[in-house]
Kinemage of the C-alpha trace (Angstrom):
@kinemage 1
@onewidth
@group {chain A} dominant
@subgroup {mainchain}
@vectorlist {calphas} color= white
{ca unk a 1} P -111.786 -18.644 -176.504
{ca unk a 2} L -109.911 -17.596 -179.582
{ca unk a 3} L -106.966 -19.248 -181.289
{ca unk a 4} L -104.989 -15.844 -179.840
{ca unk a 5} L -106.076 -16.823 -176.515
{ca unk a 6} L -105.472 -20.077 -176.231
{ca unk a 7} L -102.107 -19.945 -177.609
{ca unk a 8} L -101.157 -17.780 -174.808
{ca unk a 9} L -102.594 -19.462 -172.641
{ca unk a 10} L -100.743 -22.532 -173.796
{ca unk a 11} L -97.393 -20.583 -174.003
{ca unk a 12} L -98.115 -19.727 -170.166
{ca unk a 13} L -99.036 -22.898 -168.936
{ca unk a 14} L -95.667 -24.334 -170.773
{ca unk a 15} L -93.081 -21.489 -168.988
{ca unk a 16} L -95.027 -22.500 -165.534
{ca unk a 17} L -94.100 -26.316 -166.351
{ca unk a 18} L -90.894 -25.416 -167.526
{ca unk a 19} L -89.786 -23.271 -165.415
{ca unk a 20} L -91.388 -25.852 -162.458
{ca unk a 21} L -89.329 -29.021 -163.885
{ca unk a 22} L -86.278 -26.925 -164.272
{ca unk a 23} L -86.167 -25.951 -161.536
{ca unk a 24} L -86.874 -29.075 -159.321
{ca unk a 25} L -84.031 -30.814 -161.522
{ca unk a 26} L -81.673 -27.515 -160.208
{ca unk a 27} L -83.073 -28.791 -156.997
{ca unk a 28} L -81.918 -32.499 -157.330
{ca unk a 29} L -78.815 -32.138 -158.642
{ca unk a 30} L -77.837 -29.694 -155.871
{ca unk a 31} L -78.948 -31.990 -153.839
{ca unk a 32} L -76.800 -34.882 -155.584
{ca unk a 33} L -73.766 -32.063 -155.283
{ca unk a 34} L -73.964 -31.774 -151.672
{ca unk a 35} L -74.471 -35.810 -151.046
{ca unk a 36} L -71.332 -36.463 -152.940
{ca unk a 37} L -69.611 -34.004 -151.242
{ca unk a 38} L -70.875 -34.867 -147.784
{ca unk a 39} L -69.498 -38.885 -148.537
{ca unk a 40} L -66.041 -37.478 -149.588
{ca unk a 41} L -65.782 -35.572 -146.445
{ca unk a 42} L -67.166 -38.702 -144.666
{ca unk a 43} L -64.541 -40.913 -146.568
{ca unk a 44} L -61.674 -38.246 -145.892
{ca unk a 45} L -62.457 -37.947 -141.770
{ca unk a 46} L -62.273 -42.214 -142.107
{ca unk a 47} L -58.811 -42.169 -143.715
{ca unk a 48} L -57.791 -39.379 -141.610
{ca unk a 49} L -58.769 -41.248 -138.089
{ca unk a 50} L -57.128 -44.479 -139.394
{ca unk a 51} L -54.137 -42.888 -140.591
{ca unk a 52} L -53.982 -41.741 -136.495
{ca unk a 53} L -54.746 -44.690 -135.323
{ca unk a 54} L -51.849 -46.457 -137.795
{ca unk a 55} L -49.561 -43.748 -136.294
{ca unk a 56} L -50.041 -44.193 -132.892
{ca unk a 57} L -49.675 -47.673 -132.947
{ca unk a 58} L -46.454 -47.807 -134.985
{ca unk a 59} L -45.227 -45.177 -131.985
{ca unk a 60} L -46.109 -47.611 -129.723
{ca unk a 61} L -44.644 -50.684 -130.934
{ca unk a 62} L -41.173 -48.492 -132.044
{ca unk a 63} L -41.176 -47.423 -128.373
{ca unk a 64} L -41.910 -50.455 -126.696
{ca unk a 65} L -38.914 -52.425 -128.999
{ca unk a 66} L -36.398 -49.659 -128.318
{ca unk a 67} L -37.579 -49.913 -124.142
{ca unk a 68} L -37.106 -53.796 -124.410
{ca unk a 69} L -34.088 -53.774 -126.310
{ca unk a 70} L -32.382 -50.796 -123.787
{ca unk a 71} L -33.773 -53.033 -120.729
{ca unk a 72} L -32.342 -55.874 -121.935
{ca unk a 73} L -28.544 -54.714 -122.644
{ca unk a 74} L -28.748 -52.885 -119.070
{ca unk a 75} L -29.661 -56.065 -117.527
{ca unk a 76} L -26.602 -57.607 -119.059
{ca unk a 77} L -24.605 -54.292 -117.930
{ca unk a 78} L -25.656 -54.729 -114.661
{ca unk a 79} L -24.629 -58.756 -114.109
{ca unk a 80} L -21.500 -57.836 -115.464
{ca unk a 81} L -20.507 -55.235 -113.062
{ca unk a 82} L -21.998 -57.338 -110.396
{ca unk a 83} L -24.655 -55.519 -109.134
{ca unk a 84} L -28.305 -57.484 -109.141
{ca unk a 85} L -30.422 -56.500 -111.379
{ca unk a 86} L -34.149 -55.923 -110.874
{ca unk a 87} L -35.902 -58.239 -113.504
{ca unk a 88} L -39.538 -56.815 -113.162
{ca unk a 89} L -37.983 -53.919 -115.435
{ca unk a 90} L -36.816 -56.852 -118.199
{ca unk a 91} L -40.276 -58.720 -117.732
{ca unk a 92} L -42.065 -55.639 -117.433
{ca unk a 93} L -40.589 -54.032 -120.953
{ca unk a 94} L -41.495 -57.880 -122.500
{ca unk a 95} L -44.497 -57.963 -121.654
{ca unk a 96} L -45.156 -53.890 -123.249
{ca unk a 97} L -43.663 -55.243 -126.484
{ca unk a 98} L -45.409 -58.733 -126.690
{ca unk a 99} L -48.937 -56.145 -126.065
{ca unk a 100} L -47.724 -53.939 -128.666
{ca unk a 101} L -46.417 -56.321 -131.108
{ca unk a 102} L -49.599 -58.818 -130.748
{ca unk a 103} L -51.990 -55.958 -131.601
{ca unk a 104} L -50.190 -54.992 -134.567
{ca unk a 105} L -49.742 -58.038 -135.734
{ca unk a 106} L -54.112 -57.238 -136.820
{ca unk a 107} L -53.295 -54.229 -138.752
{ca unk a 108} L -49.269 -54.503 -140.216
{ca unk a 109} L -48.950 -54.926 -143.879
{ca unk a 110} L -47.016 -57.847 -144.828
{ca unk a 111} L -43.741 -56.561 -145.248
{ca unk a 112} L -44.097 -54.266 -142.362
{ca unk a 113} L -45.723 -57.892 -140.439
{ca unk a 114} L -42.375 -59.847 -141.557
{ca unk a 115} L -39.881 -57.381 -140.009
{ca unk a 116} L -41.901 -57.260 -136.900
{ca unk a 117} L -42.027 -60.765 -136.917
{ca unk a 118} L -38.176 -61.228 -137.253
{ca unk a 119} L -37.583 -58.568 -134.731
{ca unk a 120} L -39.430 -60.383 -132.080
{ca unk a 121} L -38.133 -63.562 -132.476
{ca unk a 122} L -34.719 -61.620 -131.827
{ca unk a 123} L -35.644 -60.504 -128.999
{ca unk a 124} L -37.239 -63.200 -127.974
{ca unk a 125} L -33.153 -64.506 -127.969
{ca unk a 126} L -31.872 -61.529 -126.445
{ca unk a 127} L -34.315 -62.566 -123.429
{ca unk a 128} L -32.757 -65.909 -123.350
{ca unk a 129} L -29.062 -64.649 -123.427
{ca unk a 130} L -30.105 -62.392 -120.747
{ca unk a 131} L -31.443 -65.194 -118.702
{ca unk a 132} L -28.657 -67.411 -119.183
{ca unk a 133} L -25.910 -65.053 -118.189
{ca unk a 134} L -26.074 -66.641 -114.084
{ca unk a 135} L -25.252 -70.120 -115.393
{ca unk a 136} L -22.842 -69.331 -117.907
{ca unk a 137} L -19.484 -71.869 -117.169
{ca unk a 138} L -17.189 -68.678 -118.944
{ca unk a 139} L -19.153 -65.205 -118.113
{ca unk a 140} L -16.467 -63.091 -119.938
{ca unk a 141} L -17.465 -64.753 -123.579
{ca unk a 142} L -20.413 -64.990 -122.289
{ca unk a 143} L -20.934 -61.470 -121.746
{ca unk a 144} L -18.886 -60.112 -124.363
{ca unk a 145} L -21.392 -62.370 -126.788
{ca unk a 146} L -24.273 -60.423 -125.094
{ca unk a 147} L -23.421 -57.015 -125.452
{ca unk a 148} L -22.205 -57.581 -129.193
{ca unk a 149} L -25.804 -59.153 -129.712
{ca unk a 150} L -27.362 -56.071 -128.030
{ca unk a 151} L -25.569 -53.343 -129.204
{ca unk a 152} L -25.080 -54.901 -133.084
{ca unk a 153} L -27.503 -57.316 -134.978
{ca unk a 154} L -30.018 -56.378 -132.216
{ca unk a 155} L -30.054 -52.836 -132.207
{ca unk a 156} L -29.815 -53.157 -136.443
{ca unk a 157} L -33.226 -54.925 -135.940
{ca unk a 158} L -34.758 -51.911 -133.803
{ca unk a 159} L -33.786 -49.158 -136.950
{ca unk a 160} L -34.907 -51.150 -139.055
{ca unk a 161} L -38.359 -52.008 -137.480
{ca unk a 162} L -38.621 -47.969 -137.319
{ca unk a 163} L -37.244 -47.402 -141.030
{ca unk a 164} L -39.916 -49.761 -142.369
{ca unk a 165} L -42.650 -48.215 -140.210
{ca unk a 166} L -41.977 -44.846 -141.268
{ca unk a 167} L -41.848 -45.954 -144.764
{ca unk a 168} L -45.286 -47.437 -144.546
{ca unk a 169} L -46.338 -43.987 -143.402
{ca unk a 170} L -44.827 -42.723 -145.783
{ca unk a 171} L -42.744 -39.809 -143.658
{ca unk a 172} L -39.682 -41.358 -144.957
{ca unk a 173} L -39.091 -42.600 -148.829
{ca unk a 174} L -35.967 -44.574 -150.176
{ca unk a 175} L -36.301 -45.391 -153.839
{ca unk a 176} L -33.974 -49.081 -153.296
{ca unk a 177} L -35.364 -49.893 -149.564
{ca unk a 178} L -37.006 -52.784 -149.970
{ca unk a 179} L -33.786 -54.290 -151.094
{ca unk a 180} L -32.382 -52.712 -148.373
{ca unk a 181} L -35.270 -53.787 -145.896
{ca unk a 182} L -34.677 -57.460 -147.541
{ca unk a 183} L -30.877 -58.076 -146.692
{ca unk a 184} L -31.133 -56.262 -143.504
{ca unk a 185} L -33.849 -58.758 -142.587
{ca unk a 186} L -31.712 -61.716 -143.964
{ca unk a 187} L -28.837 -60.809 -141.930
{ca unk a 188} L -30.878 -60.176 -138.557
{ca unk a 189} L -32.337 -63.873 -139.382
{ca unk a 190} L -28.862 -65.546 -140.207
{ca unk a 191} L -27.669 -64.141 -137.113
{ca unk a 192} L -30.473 -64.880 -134.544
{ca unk a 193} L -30.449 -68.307 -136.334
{ca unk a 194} L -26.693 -68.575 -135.254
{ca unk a 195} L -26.805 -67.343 -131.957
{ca unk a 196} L -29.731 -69.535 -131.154
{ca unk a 197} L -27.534 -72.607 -132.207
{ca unk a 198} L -24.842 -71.601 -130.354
{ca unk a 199} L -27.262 -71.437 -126.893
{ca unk a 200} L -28.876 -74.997 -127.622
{ca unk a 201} L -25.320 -76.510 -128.209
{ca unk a 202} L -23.968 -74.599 -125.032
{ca unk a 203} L -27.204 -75.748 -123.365
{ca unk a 204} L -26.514 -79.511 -124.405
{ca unk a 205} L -23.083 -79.423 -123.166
{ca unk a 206} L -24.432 -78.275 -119.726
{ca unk a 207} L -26.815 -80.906 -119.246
């Protein structure tokens, strides 16, 4: 073979290789394209189906709050006309919040967590008003004291339960509401704290 010869044949052998690695790196990094793009898509249905999830759960336990809340103030509605009222609709709408608010309690943030938090143990007083009513030795302050609960520092504590969840969503943005989410809190605390004072000094007095 000549020197003419073999250098073509060399230059042919080289394209083949060339053209052979080039193209299986084309290959890969197509390949390394469409990975990346299939774990973004992957990573985007994930956020998508726990952004759901978070929805449906903070509709549930802003439902639930509002039902226990309403059941609550009717119950207290009800004694004071004098009619009886049915309790398995108070007990029932406790029992949907205390489902509710124990499974969020595994996915809240904390400052979402803290509101809830406050917002049941208000409740949790607004049961004990409600059950208290029967024995009450002066059922007009008693029941005036009720319905002011219900229908002020209580129902603050629902909108603001539902303020703060839609906030962590993000559907609704306040530049200044965690200062706002902070004294509202203090002031449903301050007055749950009072009320609850007030019932163990009543109860005292009664025993």
């Amino acid at each position: 073979m000549d020197v003419t010869t073999l250098a073509v044949a060399l230059i042919s052998v080289g394209g083949t290789l060339g053209g052979t690695l080039g193209g299986a790196l084309l290959s890969q990094r197509v390949t390394r394209e469409q990975n990346q793009r299939a774990d973004r898509e992957r990573a985007e249905d994930r956020h998508d189906r726990a952004q759901e999830a978070r929805r449906d759960l903070y509709a549930r336990l802003n439902t639930t709050a509002r039902a226990y809340r309403v059941a609550a103030r009717d119950a207290v509605l009800a004694a004071e006309r004098g009619e009886s009222a049915e309790p398995a609709v108070l007990n029932a709408a406790k029992e949907a919040w205390a489902e509710q608010y124990s499974l969020a309690q595994m996915a809240l943030p904390k400052d979402v967590n803290e509101i809830a938090s406050s917002l049941n143990r208000a409740l949790g007083v607004g049961y004990t008003v409600v059950k208290q009513l029967a024995s009450s030795p002066a059922p007009d302050r008693t029941y005036n004291r009720a319905k002011d609960w219900f229908s002020g520092p209580l129902s603050d504590g629902v909108y603001l339960l539902r303020v703060t969840l839609r906030h962590d969503l993000g559907v609704e943005v306040e530049p200044d509401f965690q200062h706002t989410r902070t004294r509202m809190r203090a002031v449903l605390d301050n007055e749950r704290r009072s009320l609850e004072r007030l019932l163990s000094s009543e109860q005292a007095q009664a025993g």
